[in-house]
C-alpha positions in Angstrom: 42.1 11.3 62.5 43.0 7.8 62.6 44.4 6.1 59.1 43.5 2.7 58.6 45.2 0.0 56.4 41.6 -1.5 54.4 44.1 -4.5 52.7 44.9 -5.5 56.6 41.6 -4.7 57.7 39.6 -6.8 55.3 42.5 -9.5 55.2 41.3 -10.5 58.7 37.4 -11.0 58.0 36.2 -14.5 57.4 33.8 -14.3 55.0 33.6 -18.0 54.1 31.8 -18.2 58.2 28.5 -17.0 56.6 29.0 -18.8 53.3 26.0 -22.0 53.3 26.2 -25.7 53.2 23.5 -27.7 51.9 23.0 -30.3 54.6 19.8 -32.9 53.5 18.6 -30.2 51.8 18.9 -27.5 55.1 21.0 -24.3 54.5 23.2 -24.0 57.3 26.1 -21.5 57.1 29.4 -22.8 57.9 29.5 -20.7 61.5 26.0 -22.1 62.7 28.1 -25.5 61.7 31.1 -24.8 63.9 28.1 -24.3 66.9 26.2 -27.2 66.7 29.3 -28.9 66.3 30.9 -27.3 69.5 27.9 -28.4 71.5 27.6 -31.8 70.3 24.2 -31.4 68.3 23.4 -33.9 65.9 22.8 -31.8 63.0 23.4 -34.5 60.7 20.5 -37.2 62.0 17.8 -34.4 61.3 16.0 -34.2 58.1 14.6 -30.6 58.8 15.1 -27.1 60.7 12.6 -27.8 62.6 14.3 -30.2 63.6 17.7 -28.9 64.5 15.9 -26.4 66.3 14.4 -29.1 68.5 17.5 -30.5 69.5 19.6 -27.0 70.3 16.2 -26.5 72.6 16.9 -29.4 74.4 20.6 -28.3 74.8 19.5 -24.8 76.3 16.9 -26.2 78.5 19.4 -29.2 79.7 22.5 -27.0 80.7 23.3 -24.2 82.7 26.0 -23.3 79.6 27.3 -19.6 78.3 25.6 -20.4 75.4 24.7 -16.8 73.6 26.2 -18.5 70.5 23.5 -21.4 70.2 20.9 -18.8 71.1 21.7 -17.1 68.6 22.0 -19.5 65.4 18.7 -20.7 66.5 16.6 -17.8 66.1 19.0 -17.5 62.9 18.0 -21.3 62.2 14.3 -20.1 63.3 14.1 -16.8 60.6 15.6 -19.1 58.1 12.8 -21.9 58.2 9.8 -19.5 58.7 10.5 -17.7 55.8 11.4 -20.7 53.7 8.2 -22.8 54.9 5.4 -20.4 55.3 3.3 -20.4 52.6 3.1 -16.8 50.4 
């Protein structure tokens, strides 16, 4: 059986990555940030998710890029405006 030291363990998560920003009024968390930032996406000019999602579409169809991460913050991005924008 393998012992594990939890204080070292947990000292390495970040768990302010998954914390959210209000951005215009958009939730993004602080790693979906750190993406759209890394591929240059103008988060900043858009007033929606909607939006956002647009322009990381346009980034995937442009580029032939290893880009799993922006993949997935925009179905993240997706979940997060369906369920805050359909109407219950």
């Amino acid at each position: 059986m393998t012992d594990y030291n939890i204080e070292e363990l947990v000292s390495q998560i970040d768990f302010s990555k998954n914390s959210f920003q209000d951005i215009h009024g958009m939730m993004l968390t602080n790693y979906e940030i750190d993406v759209l930032k890394k591929y240059q996406i103008p988060y900043l000019n858009c007033n929606s998710l909607k939006e956002i999602i647009y322009e990381i579409e346009e980034v995937l169809m442009d580029g032939d890029l290893d880009s799993d991460d922006l993949e997935s913050i925009s179905k993240s991005i997706s979940e997060r405006d369906y369920y805050q924008n359909t109407n219950k």
